[in-house]
C-alpha positions in Angstrom: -8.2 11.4 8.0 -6.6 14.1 6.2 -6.2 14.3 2.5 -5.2 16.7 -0.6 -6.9 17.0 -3.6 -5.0 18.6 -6.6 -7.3 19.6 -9.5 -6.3 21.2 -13.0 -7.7 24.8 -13.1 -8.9 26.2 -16.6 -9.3 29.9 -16.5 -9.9 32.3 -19.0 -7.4 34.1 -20.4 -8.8 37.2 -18.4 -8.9 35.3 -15.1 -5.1 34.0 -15.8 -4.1 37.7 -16.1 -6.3 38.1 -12.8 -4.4 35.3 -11.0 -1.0 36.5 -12.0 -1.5 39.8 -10.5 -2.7 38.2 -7.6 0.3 36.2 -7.4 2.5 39.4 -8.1 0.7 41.1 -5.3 1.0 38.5 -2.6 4.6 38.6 -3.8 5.1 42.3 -3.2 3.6 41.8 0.5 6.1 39.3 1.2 8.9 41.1 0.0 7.9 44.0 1.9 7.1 42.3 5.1 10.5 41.0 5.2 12.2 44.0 4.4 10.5 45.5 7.3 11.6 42.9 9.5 15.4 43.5 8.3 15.2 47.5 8.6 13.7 46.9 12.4 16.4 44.4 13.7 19.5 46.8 12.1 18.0 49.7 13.8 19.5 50.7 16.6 17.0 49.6 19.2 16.8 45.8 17.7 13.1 46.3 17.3 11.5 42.9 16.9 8.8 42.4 14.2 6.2 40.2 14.8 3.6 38.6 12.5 0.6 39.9 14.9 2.8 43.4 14.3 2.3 43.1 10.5 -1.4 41.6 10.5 -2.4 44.4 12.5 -1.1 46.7 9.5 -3.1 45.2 6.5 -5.9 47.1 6.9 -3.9 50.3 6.6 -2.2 48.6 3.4 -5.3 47.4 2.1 -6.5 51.6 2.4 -3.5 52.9 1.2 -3.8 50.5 -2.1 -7.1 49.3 -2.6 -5.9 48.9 -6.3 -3.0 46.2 -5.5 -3.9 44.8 -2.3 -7.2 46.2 -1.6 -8.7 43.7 -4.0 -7.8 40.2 -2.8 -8.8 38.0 0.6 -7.9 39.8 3.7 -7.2 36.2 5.2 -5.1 35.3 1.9 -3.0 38.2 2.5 -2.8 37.1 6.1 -1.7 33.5 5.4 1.2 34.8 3.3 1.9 36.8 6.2 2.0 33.8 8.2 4.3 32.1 5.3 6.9 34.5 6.2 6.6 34.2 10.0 7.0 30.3 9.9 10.3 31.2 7.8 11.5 33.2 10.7 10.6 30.1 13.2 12.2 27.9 10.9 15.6 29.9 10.9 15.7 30.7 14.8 15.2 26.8 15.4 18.0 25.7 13.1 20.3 28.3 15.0 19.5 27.3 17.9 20.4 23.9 16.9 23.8 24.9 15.8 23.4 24.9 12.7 24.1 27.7 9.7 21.2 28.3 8.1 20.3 30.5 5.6 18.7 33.8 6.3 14.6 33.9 4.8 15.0 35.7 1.6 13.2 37.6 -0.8 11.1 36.2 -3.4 11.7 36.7 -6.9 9.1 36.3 -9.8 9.6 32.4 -10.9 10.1 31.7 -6.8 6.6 32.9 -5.4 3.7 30.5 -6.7 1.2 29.6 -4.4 -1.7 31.8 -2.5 -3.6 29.9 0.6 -7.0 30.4 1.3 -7.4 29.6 5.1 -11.2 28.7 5.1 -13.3 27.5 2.5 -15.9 30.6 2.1 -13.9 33.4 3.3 -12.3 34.7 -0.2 -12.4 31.2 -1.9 -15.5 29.0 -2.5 -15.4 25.3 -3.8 -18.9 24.7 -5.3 -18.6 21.0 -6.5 -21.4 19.1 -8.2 -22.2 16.1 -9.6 -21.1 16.5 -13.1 -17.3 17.3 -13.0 -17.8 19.7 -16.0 -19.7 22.0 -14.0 -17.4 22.3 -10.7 -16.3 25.7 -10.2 -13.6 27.7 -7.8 -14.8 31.2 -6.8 -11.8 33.3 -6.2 -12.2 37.1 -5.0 -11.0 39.0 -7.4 -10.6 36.5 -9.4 -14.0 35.3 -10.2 -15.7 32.0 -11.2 -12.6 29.8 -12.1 -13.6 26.4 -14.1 -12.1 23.0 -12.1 -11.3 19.6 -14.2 -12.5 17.5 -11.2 -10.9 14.1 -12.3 -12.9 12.8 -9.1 -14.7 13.4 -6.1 -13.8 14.5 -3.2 -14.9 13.6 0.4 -14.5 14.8 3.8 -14.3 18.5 5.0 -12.9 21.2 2.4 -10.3 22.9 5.1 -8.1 25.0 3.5 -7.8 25.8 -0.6 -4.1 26.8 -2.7 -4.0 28.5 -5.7 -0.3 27.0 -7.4 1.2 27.6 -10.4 3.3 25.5 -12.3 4.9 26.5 -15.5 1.5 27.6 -17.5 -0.5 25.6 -15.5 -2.1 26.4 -12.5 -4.1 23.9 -10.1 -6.1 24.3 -6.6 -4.9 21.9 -3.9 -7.7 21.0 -1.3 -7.0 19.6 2.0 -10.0 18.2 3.6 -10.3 16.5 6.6 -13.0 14.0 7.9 -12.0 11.5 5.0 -13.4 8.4 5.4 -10.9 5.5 5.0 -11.4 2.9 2.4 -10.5 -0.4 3.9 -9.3 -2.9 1.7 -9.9 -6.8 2.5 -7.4 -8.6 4.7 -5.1 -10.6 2.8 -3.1 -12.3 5.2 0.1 -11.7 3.6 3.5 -9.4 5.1 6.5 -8.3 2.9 9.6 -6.8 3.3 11.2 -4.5 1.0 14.3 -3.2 -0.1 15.0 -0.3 -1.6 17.9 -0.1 -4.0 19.3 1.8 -7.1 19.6 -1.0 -9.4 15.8 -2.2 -8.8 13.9 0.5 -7.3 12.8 -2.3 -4.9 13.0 -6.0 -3.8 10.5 -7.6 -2.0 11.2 -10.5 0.7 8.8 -12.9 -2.2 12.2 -12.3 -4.5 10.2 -10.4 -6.4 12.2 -7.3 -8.4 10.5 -3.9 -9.6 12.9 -1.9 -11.9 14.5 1.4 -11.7 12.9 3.6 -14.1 15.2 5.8 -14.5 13.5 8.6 -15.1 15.8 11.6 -14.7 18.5 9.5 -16.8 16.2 9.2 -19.2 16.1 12.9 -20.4 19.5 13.5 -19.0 21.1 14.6 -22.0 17.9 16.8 -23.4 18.5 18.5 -19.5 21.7 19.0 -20.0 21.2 20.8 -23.7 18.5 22.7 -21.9 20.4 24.3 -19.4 23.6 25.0 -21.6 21.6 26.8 -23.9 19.5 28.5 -20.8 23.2 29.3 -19.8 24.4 31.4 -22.5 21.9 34.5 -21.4 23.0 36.3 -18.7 22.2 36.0 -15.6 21.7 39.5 -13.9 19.7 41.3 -16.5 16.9 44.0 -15.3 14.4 42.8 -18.3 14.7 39.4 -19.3 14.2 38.5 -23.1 11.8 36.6 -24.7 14.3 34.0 -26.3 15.5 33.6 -22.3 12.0 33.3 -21.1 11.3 30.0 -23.6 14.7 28.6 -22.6 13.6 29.0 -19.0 10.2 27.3 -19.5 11.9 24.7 -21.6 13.8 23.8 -18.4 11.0 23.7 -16.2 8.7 21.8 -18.5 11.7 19.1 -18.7 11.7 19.2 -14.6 7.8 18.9 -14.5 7.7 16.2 -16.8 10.4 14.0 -14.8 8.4 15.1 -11.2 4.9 13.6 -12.6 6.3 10.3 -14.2 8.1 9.8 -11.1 5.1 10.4 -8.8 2.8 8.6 -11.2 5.1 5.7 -11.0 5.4 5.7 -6.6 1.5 6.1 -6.6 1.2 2.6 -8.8 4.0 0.8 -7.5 2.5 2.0 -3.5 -1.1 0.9 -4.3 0.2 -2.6 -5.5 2.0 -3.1 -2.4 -0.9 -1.9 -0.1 -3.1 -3.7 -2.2 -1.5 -7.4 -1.6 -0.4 -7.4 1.5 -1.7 -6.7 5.3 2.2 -5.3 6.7 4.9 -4.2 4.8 8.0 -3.4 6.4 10.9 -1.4 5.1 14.2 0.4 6.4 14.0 3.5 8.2 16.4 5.6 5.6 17.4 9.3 6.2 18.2 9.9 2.3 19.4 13.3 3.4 22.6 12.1 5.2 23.1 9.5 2.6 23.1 12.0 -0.2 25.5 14.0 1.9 28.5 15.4 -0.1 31.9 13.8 1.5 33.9 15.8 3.4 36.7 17.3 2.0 40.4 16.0 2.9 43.3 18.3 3.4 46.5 17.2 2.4 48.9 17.6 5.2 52.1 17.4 3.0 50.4 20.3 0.8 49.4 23.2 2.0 45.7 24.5 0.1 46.0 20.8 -1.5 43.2 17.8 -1.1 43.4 13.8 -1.3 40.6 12.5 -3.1 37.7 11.9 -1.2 35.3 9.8 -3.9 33.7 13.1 -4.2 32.6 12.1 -8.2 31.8 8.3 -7.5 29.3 9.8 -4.7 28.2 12.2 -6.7 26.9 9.4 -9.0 25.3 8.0 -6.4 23.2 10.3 -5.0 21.7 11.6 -8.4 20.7 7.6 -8.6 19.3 7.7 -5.1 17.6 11.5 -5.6 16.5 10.0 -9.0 14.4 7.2 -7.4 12.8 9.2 -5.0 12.5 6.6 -1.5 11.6 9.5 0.5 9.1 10.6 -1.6 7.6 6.8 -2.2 7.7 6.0 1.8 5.4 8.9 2.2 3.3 8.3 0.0 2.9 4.4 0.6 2.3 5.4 4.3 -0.5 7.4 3.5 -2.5 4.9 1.1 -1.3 2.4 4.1 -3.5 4.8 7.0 -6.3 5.0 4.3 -6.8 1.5 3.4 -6.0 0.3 7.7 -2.7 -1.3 6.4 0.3 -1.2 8.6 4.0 -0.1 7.3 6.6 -0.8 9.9 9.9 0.9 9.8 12.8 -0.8 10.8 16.5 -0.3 11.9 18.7 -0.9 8.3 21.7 -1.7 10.3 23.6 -4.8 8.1 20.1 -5.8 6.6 22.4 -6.3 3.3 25.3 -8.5 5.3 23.2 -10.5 7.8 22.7 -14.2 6.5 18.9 -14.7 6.7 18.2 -17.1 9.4 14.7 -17.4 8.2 15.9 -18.9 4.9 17.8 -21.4 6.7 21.5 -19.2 7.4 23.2 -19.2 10.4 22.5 -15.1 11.1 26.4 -14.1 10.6 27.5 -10.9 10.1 29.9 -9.6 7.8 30.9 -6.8 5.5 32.2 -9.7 3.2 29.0 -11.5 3.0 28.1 -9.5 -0.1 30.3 -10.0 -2.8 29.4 -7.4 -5.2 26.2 -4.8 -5.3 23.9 -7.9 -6.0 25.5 -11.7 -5.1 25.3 -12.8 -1.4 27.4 -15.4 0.1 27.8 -16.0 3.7 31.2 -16.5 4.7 30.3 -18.7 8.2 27.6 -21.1 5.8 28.4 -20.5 2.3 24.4 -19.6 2.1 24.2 -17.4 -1.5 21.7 -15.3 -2.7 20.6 -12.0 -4.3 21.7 -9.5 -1.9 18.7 -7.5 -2.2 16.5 -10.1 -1.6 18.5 -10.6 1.5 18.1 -7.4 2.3 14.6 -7.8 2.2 14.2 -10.8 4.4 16.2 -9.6 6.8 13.4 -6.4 7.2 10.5 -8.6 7.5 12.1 -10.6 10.1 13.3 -7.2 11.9 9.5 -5.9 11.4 8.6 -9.2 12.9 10.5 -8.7 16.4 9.0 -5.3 16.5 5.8 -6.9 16.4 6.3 -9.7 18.8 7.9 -6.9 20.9 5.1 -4.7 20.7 2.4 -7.1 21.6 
């Protein structure tokens, strides 16, 4: 298996100046690689720039400024290279695809804050030991950074990341050759719904509620950002006053992105922890959070119709607020780790399909659900939470895909 491990660094206040440059530096070889990949394609001759092209010239950069980019990991330097190129792919594939993409762009201070280290021992060295205190990240250039390793880690250090966040920084390992912790059979398979009202409802009827968590702090956001939204926005030196507003901002952002993973984590581990299976729908959030398309008024020329632009737009903050694509990852990877089994399933009319396993007749109808929550069959008269419904119908989906698999 493979696995990341995210650990708080504690650097010095030397070393923090150290990794800042080396953040500003990887920055500036980014910016410049790009900008040499622009100046070749609007030369005349369309000269294609390649990242074996740019690699080749590091040591020649490294020469020319051995105070700047002399200093730090030749493969570092390379991976950032590599950064750029899988941009590039990235873009070429979506136009291919037909789609408009937008060109890679330059990276600006607050939009550059991670440096790879390929290999553990070629510019980077994790030297963990038995007393957590005492584990140290040797970084060239960069020294012997202190590590608050809040546990162990197994398998095979691959690759190490130096990230910022805010005034934080962290290391993110990715090890491979993690041995899986299998948890006990239980015997037990559930189907679950995911919703806006309750985060989820299991096929047990059981509810887990919506936490809410960027509603929460909505209105403290929202003062946030008006008052970040009063300094200009093009200035060549930013003030201190905009700095704090800035970081005020983020730390808001940061705050809501850890209670919401904290809170997937639990509420995955609870499922994988009870149950053997657990089946959900197969949801692409990103078309469902998809703005609607706007309607020309044919009797009005440059005039719309209404579209439920705002009601949608209420919508999706709810769905982007609760995350599903986020939790489905992670409860598929504590599901591979612990030899559970998640089944995805088709969520065609889960919500208007009376159960036949809870003794309905399996109709189906758009009228079955009343409102967001009551069910009642129009064929039977069966009635029920419609989430819960939902969540039957899932497991008995996931059900057929095993009986069809076997």
């Amino acid at each position: 298996m493979i696995r990341a491990y995210k650990f708080l660094l504690r650097p010095t206040a030397g070393q923090e100046q150290a990794l800042a440059e080396m953040l500003a530096d990887h920055r500036s070889l980014y910016n410049a690689a790009l900008q040499e990949r622009r100046d070749a394609w609007r030369h005349p001759s369309r000269t294609t720039v390649r990242y074996g092209d740019q690699s080749a010239q590091l040591k020649e950069i490294r020469a020319f400024d051995p105070e700047r980019q002399g200093r730090w990991s030749f493969s570092s330097q390379q991976a950032t290279l590599r950064r750029l190129d899988q941009a590039f792919a990235a873009f070429f594939k979506r136009v291919k695809a037909g789609q408009t993409p937008g060109y890679p762009r330059f990276k600006g201070t607050g939009h550059f804050d991670t440096v790879t280290f390929p290999r553990d021992g070629d510019g980077c060295r994790w030297n963990s030991t038995p007393h957590a205190a005492q584990t140290r990240l040797r970084l060239q250039g960069v020294g012997h950074v202190r590590v608050h390793q809040h546990r162990p880690v197994q398998g095979r250090v691959k690759t190490i990341s130096v990230k910022r966040e805010g005034r934080r920084w962290y290391a993110v390992l990715v090890c491979d050759q993690v041995p899986a912790q299998e948890l006990p059979p239980t015997g037990r398979s559930v189907g679950i719904d995911l919703g806006v009202t309750h985060f989820l409802t299991t096929s047990g009827g059981e509810h887990v509620a919506n936490p809410r968590f960027l509603a929460s702090v909505a209105e403290e956001l929202a003062a946030a950002q008006r008052h970040l939204a009063t300094f200009p926005q093009r200035t060549r030196q930013r003030t201190k006053k905009h700095r704090a507003a800035a970081r005020k901002v983020a730390k808001l952002h940061a705050k809501i992105r850890r209670q919401r993973a904290d809170f997937h984590h639990k509420t995955a581990r609870a499922l994988i922890t009870d149950h053997d299976t657990i089946a959900h729908e197969r949801l692409n959030t990103a078309g469902m959070t998809r703005r609607p398309a706007p309607r020309p008024d044919p009797d009005n020329d440059g005039a719309f119709l209404a579209n439920g632009a705002a009601a949608k737009a209420g919508l999706n903050r709810g769905i982007l607020d609760a995350g599903w694509g986020q939790f489905l990852g992670i409860l598929a990877n504590k599901a591979e780790s612990a030899s559970r089994r998640v089944i995805p399933v088709n969520p065609r009319n889960t919500s208007v399909t009376c159960p036949p396993s809870r003794g309905g007749c399996g109709h189906v109808d758009r009228n079955n659900r009343v409102t967001q929550a009551a069910f009642r069959c129009t064929a039977c008269g069966l009635t029920s939470n419609a989430d819960h419904v939902g969540a039957v119908n899932v497991l008995d989906r996931a059900g057929l895909v095993l009986c069809a698999a076997a």
